[in-house]
N, C-alpha and C positions, 0 to 999 in steps of 0.2 A: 868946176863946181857942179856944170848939170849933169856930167855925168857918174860922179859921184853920187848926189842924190838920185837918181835913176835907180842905182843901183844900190841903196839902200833901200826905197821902196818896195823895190825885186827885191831884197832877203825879207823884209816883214810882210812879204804879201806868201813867200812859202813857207815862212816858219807859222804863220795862221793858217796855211793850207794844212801844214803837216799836224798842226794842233787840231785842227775837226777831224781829220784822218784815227788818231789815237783817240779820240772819244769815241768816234763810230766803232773801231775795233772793241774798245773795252765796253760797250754798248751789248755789242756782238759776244758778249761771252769769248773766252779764250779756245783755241782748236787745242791739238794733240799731235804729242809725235811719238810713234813707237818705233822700239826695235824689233826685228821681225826670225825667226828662231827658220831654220833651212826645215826644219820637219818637229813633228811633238815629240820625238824621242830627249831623254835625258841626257846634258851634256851638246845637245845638237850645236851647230855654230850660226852665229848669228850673219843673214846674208845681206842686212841693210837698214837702212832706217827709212820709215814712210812720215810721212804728214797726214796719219789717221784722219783728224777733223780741223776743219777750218773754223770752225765756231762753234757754240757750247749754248744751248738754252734748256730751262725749266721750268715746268709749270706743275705749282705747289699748291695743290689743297687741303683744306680741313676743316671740318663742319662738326660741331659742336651743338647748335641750336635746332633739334631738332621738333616742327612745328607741327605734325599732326599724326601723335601718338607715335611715333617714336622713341624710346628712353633719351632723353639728351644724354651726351656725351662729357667729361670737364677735361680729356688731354689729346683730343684731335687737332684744336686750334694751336695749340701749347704747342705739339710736336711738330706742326707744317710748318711754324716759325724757326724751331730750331734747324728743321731739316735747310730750309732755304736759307738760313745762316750759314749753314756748312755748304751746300753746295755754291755760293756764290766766292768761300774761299777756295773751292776746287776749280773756280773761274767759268760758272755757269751763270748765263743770261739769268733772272731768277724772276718770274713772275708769280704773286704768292695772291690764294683767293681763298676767302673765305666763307663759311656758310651760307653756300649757293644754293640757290632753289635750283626745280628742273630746266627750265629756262638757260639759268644762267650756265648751268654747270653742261648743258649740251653746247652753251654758245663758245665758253670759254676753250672746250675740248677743240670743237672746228675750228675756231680762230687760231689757235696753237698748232695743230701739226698741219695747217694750210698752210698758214704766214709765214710761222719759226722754219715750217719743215721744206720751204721751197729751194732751200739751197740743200745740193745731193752731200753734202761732203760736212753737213751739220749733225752734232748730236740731238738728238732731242729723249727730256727725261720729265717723267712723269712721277708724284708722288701723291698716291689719293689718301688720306683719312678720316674715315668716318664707317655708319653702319655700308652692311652689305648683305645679299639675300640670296639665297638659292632656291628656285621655284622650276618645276618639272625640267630638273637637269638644267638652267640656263640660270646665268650667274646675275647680277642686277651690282649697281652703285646707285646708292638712296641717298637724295638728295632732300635737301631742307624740310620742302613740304611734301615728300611722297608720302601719302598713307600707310596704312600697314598691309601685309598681303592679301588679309582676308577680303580687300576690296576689289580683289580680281584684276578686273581690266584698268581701276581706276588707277592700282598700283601700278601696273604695267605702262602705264601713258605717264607717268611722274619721271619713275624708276629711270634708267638708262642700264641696258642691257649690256653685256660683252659683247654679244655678237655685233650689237650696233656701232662698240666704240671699237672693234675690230674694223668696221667698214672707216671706221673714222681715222687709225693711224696709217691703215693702206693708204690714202691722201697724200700722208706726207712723201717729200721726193727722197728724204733725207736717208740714206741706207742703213744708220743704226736709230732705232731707238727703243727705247726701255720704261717700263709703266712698274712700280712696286704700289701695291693695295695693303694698306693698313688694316685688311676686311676681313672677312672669312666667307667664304662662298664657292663651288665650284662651279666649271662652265665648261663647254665646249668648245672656244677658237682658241686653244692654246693645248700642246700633248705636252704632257709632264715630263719633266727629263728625270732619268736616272742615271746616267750612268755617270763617269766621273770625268769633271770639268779635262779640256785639252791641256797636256802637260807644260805648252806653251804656247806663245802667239806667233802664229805665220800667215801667209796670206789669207788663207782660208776666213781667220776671223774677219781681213776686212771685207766679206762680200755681205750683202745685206741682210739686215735682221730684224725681226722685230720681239722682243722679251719681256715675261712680263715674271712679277713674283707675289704672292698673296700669302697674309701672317696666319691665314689660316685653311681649314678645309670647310666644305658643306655643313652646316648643323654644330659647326663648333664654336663655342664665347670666347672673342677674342678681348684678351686683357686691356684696360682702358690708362694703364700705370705706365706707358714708355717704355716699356723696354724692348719692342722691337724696333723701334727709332731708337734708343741709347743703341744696338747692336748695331743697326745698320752705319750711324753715326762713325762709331768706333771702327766698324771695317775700312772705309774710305780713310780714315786716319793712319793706318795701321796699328792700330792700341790691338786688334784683334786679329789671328790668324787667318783671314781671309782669303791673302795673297797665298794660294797654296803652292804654288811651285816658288816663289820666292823670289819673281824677276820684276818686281816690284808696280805688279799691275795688276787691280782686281777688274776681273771677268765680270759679264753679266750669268755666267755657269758658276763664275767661282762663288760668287755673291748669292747666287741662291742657295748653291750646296752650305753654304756657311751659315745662312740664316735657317734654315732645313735644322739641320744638325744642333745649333744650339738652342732655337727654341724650343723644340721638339726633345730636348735633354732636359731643359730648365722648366719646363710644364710639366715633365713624365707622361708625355705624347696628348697630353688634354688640347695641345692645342700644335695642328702640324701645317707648317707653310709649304707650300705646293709653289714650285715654279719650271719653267719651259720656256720654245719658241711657238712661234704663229704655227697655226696646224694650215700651212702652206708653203708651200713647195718655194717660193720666191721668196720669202722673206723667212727662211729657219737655218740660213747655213755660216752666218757671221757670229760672231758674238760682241758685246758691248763692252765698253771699257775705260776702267778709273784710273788713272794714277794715283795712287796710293802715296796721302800726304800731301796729294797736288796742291792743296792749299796752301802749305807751306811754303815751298819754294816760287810760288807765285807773286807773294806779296812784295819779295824781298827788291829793293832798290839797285842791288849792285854796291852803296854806299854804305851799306850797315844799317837806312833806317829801314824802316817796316809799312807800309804802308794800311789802316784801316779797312777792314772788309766794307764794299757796300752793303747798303744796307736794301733787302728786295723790294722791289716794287708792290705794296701794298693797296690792291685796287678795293677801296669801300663803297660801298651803297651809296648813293645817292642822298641826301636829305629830304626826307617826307613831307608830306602837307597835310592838313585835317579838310575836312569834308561835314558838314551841319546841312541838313535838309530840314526848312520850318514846312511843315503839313498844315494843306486843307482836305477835310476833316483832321485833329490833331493826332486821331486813332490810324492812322492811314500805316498801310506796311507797306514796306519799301525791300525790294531783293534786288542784285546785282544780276545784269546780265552779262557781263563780262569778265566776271568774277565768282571764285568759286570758294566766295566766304561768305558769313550771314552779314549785313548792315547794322555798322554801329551808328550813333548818331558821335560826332565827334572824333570819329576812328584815322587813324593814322593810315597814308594809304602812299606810295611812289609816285612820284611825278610821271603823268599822264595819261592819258582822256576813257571815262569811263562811262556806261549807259547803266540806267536805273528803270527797274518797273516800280510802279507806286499803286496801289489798288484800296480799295475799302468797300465794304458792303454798301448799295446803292448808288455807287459811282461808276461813270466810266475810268478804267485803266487809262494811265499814261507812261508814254518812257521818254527820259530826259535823258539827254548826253552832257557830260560835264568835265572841266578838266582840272588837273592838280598841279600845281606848280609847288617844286621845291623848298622849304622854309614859311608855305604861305596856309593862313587858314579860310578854306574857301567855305562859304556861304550861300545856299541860293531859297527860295521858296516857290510850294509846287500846290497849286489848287487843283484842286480832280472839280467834274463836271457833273453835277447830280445828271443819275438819267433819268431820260425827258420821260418815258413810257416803257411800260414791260414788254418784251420784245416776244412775239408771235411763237410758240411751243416749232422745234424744228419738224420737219417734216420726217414721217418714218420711213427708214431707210429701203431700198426696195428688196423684195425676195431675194437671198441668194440662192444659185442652184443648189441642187443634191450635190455633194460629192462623191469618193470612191474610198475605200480602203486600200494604202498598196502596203508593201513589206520591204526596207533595205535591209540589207544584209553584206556581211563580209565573213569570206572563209575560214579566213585566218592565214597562217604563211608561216613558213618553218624557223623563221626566227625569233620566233615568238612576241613580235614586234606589240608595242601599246598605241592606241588610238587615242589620241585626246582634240576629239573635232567639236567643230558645229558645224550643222547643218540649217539648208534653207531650201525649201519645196515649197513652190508655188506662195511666197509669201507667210508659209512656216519655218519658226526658228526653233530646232532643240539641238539639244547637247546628247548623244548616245551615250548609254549608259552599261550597252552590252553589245555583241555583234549582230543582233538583230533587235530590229525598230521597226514597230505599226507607225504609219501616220495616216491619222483620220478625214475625210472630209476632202479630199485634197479634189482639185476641181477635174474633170474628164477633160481629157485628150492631151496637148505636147504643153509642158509648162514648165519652167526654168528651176533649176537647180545652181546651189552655193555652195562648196565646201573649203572650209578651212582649219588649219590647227597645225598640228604638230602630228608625226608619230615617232615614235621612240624605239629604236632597237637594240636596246643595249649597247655589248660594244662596237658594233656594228656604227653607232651613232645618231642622231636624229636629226630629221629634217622638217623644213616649214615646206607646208601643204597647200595646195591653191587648187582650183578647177571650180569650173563651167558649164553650164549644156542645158538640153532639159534631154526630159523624157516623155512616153506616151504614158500616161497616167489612164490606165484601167483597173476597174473590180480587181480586187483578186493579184494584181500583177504584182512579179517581183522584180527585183532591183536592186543586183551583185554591186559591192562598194571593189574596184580595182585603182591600185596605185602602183607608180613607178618614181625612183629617182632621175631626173632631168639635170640638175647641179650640182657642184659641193654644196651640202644643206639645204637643198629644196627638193620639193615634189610635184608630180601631178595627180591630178585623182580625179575620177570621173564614172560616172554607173552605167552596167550593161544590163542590158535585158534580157 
């Protein structure tokens, strides 16, 4: 009898081992296995079968609410739910987000192809919808509260650049992955493919990749009605001719050339999707890859029955708290300092801790810190301090010296490259406006210099600009702008005398 029970213990202690095992895998999203074709010729023979990926993850956006001047959107959210519907019957991890601010939407990009992407032999897939911008050749993804362009740098610190979330899928370990943009914009970290997808799959695709695909180009209105999610949708299913060679797997080539081709027919070219690999040497010689239908035969039991799609991981916001500030004086203004909204009295605000200025005429300033807890309405009261006496006229500042007049300049360069810098001498900031620049005043003798920006060469490319130094600042003096490329996409620059 004891060892009977012994060993009944032992089977239900590994049949619950093997039950967390199968949760963790279907946790994991499902891998892949292809067959692999001896060469891309037609007819080739097929020399074996791999286990492409070990596990399947995605990470689904769409932002619809958008908060500061923006047009909102009504089928970005619509579409990232259907998309993560279907990709979780194609057996993908699904993590599905919605109307992120900038914050979030950079937190959520690093946490995904860090985490998801630490295993080399995982898919990882991206699907962004909402607005998108093209500003001096570099592409942006506009999140919740990014402003609008004309706010310059303000846009730029909101925004999330290509270039930057280029830096961000390099991270992952995982050798394929693939980003599609609901957007329109063009950018620099990715060269456009043209030519036509490989007739079939062989090793080649499995070496590492990184692809992305965008519904639209630079300066073009991308339709807000679905239908490049209905196309995409349908390719993964095979409803649509996707699968061009017909060996029942779309590409991350074939899957562009396909979305290419019919939107670009169904718009009469108003609106053409652009896609490629990483404009990098290590990550553009794979290609990415759906089974076609995969959802289908995934679900099924072996028994006839059918098994429910999960349903994605839907991460929401947090629950808000209000915030009421009673004022002494009752006139008294209140601004955020860690916050770059105006102060309502009552306003709905994220769980946690924020500083306030509070000021009024005849009083001194105060700033309060305070915190917001989730579901709760917080309350506080703020007395300002009459001031005691009128405070002494400041003291006039001392003479500054004369300065000098000097001249920069640049010569130009046979590629007829564009400048788009700032500048900073001696504690002056401008922006040039042509190859040569007076600046006034600037103090005598060696005093430090800033440059930075972009310059632009066409197809050459562009790069971001950095340098240092000073110069001997005299009457009269000039002072050549010379630059060089040091990196993929960077420069140095610095003035000779």
């Amino acid at each position: 009898m004891h060892i009977k029970r012994n060993f009944f213990l032992l089977m239900v202690f590994v049949g619950f081992a093997v039950f967390l095992l199968s949760l963790n895998a279907a946790h994991a999203g499902r891998g892949l296995r292809v067959k692999l074709k001896k060469s891309e010729q037609p007819g080739a023979p097929t020399v074996g079968e791999v286990k492409l990926y070990s596990s399947s993850h995605a990470l689904v956006i769409g932002i619809d609410d958008y908060t500061a001047g923006w047009p909102r959107l009504s089928g970005a959210v619509k579409d990232a739910r259907l998309v993560a519907e279907e990709l979780e019957r194609e057996g993908f991890d699904v993590t599905l987000k919605t109307n992120l601010d900038s914050e979030q939407l950079k937190d959520a990009l690093n946490s995904f192809f860090i985490f998801k992407g630490e295993d080399p032999d995982a898919r990882l897939f991206v699907w962004f919808a909402g607005h998108g911008h093209t500003m001096n050749n570099e592409g942006y993804l506009v999140p919740a509260d990014a402003p609008l362009p004309k706010e310059g740098a303000k846009f730029k610190y909101k925004a999330l650049s290509l270039r930057r979330f280029g830096e961000l899928v390099r991270q992952a370990q995982s050798k394929h992955a693939m980003a599609v943009f609901d957007s329109c914009f063009s950018g620099t970290i990715f060269s456009t493919q043209r030519s036509a997808p490989p007739a079939a799959i062989t090793r080649s695709a499995t070496l590492p990749v990184r692809q992305f695909v965008s519904s639209g180009d630079a300066d073009q209105e991308v339709s807000d009605d679905g239908r490049f999610r209905k196309l995409f949708i349908r390719a993964l299913r095979g409803e649509e001719k996707a699968d061009a060679n017909g060996d029942g797997y779309v590409t991350g080539s074939e899957l562009g050339l396909f979305l290419t081709d019919r939107v670009t027919n169904l718009t009469q070219s108003r609106q053409t999707p652009r896609y490629g690999k990483l404009r990098d040497e290590n990550y553009d010689r794979g290609d990415f890859v759906f089974q076609v239908g995969g959802g289908q035969d995934a679900d099924s039991h072996g028994d006839g029955s059918v098994e429910e799609p999960r349903k994605p991981k839907v991460e929401t916001k947090p629950a808000s708290g209000t915030i009421t500030i009673k004022l002494f004086p009752s006139d008294a203004q209140v601004r955020f300092m860690t916050l770059d909204k105006p102060f309502q009295q009552g306003m709905s605000l994220n769980p946690g801790d924020y500083q306030v200025e509070i000021s009024a005429n005849g009083y001194d300033s105060a700033r309060v810190w305070f915190t917001v807890n989730a579901g709760r309405d917080k309350e506080i009261s703020v007395t300002l301090e009459p001031v005691a006496k009128a405070k002494p006229p400041a003291p006039a500042p001392p003479p500054q010296p004369s300065g000098v007049d000097i001249t920069l300049q640049y010569q130009g360069d046979p590629y007829g490259c564009v400048l788009d810098l700032v500048l900073s001498v001696a504690g002056q900031t401008v922006v040039p406006t042509s190859n040569v620049l007076v600046m006034r005043n600037i103090p005598r003798g060696q005093v430090p210099y800033y440059i930075s920006g972009t310059i632009n060469c066409g197809y050459m490319g562009t790069c971001t600009v950095s340098g240092q130094g000073t110069i001997n600042a005299m009457a009269g003096g000039v002072y050549n702008f010379v630059w060089q490329n040091t990196d993929m996409g960077m420069c140095t620059a610095w003035f000779m005398q």
